[in-house]
C-alpha distance (Angstrom), angle and dihedral (degrees) to the residues before:
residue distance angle dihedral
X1 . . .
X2 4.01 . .
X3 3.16 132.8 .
X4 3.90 121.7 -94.2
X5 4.11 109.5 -72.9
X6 3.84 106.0 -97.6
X7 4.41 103.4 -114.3
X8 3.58 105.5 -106.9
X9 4.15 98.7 -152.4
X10 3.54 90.8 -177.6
X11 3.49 98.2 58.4
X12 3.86 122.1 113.5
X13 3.49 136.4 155.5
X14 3.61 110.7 6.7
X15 3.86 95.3 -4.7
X16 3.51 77.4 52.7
X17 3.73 90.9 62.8
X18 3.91 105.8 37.1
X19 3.72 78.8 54.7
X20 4.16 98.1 59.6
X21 3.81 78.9 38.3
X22 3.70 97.5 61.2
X23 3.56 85.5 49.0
X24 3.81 99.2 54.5
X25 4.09 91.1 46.2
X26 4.06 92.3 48.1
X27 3.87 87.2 47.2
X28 3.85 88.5 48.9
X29 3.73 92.1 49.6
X30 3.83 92.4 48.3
X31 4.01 92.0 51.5
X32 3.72 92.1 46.2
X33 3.52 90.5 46.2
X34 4.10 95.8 53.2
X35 4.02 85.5 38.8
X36 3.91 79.5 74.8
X37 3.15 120.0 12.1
X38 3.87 99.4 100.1
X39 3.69 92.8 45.5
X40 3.94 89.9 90.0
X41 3.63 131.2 123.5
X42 4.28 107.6 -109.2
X43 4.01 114.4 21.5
X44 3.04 119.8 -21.9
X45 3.70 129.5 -131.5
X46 3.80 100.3 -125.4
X47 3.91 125.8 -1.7
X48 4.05 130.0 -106.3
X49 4.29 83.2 -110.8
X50 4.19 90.2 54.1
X51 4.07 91.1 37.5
X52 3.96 95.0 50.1
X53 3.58 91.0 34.9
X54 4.30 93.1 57.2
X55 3.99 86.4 42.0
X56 3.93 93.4 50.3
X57 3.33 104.2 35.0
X58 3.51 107.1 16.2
X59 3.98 107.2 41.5
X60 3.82 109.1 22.6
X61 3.70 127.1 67.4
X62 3.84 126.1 -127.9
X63 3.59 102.2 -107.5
X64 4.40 118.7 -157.6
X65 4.05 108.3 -77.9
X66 3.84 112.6 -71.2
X67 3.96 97.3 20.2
X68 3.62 124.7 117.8
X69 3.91 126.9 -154.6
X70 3.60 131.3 -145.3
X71 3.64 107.0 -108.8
X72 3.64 87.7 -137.2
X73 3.28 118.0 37.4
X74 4.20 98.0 12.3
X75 3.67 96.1 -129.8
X76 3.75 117.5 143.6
X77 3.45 113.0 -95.4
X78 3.62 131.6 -150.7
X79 3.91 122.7 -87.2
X80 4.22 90.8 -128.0
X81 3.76 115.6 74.0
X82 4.13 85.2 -131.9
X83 3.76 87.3 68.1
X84 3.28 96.4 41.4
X85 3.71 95.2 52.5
X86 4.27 87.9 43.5
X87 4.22 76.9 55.6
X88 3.64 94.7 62.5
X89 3.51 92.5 40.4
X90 3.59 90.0 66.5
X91 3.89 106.9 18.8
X92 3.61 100.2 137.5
X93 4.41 92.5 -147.9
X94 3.56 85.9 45.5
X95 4.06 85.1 61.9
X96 3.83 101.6 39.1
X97 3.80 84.6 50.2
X98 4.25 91.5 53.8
X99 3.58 96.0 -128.4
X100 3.73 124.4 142.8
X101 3.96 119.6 -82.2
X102 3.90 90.3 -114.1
X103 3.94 139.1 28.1
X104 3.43 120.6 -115.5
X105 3.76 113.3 -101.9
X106 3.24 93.3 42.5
């Protein structure tokens, strides 16, 4: 885990960008991170209830009815589970954050 990214208020244009970017990828980190961090063996920092609840709640916008988000980078994703795996192929958060192209299970 880092720290939040520092605002850049200066930043347009591409700055602009890498900035929204370095968002996206800390977010990432901090959902993967609480996605496991109370599956440990001896106590646990936080518990599943606390973890999903910050992910859900907390971390992940309410998209309209029927629309899933990437986890990652909250795009929309496609409604067929070959589009959403071509998705995470190519999601660009997915990449800065190093992890694999697709999700397990799917």
């Amino acid at each position: 885990m880092t720290s939040y990214p520092a605002p850049n208020r200066s930043a347009v244009g591409l700055a602009e960008h890498r900035s929204a970017l370095d968002i996206l990828v800390w977010r990432s980190t901090l959902v993967d991170y609480l996605q496991d961090v109370w599956d440990v063996i001896g106590p646990a920092l936080f518990e599943v209830q606390e973890c999903g609840f910050a992910v859900d709640i907390l971390l992940m916008p309410q998209p309209p009815s029927g629309v899933r988000l990437c986890i990652d980078c909250l795009q929309p994703l496609p409604a067929d589970s070959a589009g959403q795996a071509a998705h995470y192929f190519h999601c660009r958060v997915r990449a800065l954050v190093g992890f694999p192209a697709v999700p397990a299970g799917m």
